[in-house]
OpenMM code with the backbone's topology and positions (N, CA, C; nanometers):
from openmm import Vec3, app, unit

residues = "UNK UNK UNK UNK UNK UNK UNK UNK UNK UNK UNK UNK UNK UNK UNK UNK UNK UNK UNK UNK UNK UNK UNK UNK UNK UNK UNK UNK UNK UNK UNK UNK UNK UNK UNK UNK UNK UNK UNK UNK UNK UNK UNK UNK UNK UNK UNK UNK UNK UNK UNK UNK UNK UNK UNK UNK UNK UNK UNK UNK UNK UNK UNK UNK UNK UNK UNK UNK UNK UNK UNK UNK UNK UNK UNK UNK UNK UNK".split()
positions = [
    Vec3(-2.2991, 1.0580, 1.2726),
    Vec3(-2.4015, 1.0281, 1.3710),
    Vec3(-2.4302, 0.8783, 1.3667),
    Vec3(-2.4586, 0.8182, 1.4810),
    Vec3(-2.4833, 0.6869, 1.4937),
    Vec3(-2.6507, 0.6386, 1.5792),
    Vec3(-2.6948, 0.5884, 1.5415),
    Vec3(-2.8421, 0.5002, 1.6215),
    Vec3(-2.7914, 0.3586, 1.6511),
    Vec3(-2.8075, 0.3451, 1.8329),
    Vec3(-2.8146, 0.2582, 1.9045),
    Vec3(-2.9342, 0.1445, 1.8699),
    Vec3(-2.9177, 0.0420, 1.8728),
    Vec3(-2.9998, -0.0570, 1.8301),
    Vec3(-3.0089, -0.1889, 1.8843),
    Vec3(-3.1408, -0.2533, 1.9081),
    Vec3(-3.1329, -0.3905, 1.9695),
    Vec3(-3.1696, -0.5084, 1.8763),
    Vec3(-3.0512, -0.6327, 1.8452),
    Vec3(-3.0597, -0.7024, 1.7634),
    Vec3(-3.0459, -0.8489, 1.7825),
    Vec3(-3.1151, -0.8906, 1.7703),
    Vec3(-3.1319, -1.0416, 1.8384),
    Vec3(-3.0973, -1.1229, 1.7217),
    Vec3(-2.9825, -1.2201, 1.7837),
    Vec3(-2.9364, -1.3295, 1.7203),
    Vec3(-2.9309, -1.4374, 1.6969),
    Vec3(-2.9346, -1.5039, 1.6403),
    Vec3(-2.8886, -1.6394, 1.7132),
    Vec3(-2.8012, -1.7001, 1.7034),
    Vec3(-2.7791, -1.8347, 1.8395),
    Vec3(-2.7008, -1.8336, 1.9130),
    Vec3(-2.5537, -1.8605, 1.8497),
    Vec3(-2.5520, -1.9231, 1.7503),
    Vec3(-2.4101, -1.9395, 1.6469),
    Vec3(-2.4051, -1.8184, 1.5701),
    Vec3(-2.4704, -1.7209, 1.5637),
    Vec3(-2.3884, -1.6307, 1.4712),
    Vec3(-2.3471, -1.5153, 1.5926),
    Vec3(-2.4029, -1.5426, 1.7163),
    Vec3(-2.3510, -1.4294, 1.8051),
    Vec3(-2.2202, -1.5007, 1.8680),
    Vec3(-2.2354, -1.6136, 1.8234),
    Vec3(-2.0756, -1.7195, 1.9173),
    Vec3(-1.9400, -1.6313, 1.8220),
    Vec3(-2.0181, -1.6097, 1.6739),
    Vec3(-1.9047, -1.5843, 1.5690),
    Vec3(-1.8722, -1.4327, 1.5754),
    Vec3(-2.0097, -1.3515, 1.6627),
    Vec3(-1.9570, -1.2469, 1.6475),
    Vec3(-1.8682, -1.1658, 1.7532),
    Vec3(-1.8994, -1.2850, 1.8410),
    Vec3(-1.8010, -1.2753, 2.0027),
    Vec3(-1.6612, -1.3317, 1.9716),
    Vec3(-1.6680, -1.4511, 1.8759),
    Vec3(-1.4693, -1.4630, 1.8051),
    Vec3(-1.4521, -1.4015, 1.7365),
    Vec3(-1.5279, -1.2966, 1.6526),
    Vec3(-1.4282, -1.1995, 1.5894),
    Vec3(-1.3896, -1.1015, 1.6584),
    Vec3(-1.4321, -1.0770, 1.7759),
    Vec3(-1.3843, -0.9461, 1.8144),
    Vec3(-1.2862, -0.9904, 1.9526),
    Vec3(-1.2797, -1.1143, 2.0297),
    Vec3(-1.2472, -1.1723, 2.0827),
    Vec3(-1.0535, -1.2238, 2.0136),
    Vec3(-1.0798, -1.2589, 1.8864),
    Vec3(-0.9649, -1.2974, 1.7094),
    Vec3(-0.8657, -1.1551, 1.7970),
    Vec3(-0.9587, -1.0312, 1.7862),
    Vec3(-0.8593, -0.9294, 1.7343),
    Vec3(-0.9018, -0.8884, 1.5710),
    Vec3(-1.0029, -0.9912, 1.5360),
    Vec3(-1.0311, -0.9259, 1.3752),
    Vec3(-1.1092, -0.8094, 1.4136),
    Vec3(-1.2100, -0.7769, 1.5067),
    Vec3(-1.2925, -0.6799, 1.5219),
    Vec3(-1.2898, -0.5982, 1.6508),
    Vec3(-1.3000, -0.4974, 1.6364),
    Vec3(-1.2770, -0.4019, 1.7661),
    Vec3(-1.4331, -0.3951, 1.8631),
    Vec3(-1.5264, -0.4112, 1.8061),
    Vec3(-1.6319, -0.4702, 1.8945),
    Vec3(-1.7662, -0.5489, 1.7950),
    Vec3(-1.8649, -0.5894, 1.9101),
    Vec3(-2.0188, -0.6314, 1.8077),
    Vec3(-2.0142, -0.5387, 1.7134),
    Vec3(-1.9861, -0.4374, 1.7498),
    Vec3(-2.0577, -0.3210, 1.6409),
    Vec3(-1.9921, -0.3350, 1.5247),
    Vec3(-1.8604, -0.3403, 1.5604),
    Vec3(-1.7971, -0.3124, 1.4065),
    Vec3(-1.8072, -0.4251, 1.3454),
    Vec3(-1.8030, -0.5875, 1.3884),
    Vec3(-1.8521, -0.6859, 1.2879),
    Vec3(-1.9824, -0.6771, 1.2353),
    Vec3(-2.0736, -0.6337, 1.2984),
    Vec3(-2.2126, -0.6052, 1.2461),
    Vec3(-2.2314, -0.5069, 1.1285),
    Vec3(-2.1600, -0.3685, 1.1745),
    Vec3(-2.1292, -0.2554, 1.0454),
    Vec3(-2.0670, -0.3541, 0.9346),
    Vec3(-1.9454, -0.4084, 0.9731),
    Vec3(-1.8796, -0.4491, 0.8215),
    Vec3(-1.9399, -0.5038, 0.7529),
    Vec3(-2.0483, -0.6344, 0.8287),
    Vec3(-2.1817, -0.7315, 0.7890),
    Vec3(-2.2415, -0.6508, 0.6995),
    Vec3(-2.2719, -0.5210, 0.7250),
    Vec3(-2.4048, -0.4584, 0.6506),
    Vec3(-2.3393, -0.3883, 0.5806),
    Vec3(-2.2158, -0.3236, 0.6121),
    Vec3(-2.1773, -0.2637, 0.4691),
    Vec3(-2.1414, -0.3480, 0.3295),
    Vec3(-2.1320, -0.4811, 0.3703),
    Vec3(-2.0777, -0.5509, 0.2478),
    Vec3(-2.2384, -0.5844, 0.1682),
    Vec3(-2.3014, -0.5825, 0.3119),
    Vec3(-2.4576, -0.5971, 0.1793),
    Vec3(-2.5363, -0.5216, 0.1441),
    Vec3(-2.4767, -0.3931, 0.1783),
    Vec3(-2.4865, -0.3100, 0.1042),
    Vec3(-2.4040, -0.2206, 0.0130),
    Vec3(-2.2924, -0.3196, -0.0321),
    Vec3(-2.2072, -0.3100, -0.1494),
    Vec3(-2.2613, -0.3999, -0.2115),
    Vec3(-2.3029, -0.5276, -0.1801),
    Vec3(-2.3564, -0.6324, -0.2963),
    Vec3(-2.5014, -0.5841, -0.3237),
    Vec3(-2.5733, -0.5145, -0.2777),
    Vec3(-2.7035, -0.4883, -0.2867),
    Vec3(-2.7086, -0.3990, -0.4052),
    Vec3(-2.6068, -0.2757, -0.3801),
    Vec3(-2.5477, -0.1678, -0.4840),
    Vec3(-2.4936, -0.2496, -0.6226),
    Vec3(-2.4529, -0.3770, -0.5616),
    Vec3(-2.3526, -0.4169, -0.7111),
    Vec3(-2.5141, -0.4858, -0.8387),
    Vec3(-2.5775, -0.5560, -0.7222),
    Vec3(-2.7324, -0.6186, -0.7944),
    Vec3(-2.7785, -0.5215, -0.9260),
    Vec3(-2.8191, -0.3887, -0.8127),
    Vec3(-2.8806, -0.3390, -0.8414),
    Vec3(-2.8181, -0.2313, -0.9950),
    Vec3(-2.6662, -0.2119, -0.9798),
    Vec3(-2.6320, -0.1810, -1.0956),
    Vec3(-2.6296, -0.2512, -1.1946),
    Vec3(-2.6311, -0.3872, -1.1798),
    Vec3(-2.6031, -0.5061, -1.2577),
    Vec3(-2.7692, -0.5014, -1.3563),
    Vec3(-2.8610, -0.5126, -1.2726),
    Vec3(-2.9843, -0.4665, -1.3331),
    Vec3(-3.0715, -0.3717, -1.4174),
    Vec3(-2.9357, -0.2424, -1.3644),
    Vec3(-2.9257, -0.1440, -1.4855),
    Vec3(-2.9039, -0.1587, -1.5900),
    Vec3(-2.7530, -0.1904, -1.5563),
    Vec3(-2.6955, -0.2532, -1.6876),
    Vec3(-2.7584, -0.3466, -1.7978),
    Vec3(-2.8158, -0.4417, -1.7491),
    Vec3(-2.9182, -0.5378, -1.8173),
    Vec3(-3.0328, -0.5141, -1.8588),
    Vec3(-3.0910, -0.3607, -1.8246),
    Vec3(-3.2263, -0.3813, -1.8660),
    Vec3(-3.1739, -0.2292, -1.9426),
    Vec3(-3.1174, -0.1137, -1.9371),
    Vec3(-3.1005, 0.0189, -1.9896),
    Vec3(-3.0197, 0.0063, -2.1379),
    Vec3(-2.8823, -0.1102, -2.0959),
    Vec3(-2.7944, -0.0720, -2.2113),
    Vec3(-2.7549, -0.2296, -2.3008),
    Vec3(-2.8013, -0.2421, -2.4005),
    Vec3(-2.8495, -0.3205, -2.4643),
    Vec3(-2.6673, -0.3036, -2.5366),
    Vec3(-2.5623, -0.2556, -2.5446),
    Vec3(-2.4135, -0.2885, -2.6320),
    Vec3(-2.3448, -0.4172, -2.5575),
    Vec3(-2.3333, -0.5091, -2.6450),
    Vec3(-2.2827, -0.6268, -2.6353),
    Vec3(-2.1779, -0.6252, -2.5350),
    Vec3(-2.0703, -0.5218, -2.5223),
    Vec3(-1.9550, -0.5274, -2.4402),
    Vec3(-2.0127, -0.5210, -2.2810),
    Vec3(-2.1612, -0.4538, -2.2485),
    Vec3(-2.1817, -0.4173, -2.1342),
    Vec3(-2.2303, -0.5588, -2.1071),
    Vec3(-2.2895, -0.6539, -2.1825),
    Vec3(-2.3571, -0.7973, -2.1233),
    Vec3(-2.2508, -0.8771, -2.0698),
    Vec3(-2.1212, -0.8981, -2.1216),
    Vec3(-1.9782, -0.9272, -2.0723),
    Vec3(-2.0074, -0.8771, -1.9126),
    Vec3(-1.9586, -0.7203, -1.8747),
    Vec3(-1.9583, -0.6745, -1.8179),
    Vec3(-1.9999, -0.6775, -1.6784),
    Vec3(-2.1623, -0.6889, -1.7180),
    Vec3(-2.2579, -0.7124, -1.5894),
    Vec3(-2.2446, -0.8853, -1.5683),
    Vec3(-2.2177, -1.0065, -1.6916),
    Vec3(-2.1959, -1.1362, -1.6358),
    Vec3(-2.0642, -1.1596, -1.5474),
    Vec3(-1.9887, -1.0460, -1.5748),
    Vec3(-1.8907, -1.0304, -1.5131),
    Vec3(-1.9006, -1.0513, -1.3427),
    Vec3(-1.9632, -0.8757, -1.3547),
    Vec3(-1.9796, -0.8405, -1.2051),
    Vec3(-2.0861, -0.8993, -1.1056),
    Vec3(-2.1599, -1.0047, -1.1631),
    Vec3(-2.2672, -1.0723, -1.0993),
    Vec3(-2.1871, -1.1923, -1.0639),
    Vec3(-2.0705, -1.2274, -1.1106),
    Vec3(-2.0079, -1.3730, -1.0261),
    Vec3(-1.8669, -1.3195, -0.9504),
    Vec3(-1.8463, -1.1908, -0.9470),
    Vec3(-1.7258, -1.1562, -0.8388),
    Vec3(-1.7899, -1.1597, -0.6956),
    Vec3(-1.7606, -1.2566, -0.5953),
    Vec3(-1.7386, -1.2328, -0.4962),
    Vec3(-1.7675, -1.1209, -0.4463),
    Vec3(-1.7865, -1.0996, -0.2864),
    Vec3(-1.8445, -0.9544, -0.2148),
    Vec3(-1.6871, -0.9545, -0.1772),
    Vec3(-1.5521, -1.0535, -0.1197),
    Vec3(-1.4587, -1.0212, -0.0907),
    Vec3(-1.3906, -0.9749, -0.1665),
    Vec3(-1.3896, -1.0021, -0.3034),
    Vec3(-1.2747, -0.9301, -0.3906),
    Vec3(-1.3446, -0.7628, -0.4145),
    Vec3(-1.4686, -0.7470, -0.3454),
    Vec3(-1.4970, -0.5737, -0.3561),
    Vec3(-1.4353, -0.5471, -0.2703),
    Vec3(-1.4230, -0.5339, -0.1735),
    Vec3(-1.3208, -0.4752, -0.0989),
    Vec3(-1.2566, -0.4124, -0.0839),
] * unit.nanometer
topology = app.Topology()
chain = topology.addChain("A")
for resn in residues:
    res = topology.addResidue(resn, chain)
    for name in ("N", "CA", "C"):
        topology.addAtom(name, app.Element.getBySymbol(name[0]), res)
């Protein structure tokens, strides 16, 4: 299921979202906008585990771990 929505931009990020789909990278607004929000809400998910990690589990290997996953990139999730 999907909800229709009105989203006001401005004017350089709607120029970018008219060349991506314009590229051929995106099949319309919508889907650059979805991919927009799904990635921040993969980095939102990654925070927020990262915060787990840091405040629940106190074993040395997991502090590695979460310094890890707090400087990867949202593109290399992917």
């Amino acid at each position: 299921m999907s909800k229709q929505i009105a989203v006001r931009l401005p004017d350089d990020l709607a120029a970018f979202v008219d060349a991506e789909v314009a590229s051929g990278r995106a099949p319309s607004r919508a889907g650059v906008l979805t991919r927009a929000l799904e990635r921040e809400r993969q980095h939102q998910q990654a925070l927020s585990d990262i915060a787990i990690l840091k405040k629940d589990l106190s074993a040395d290997d997991l502090d590695d771990l979460a310094a890890y996953a707090a400087r990867v990139p949202l593109d290399d999730l992917d």
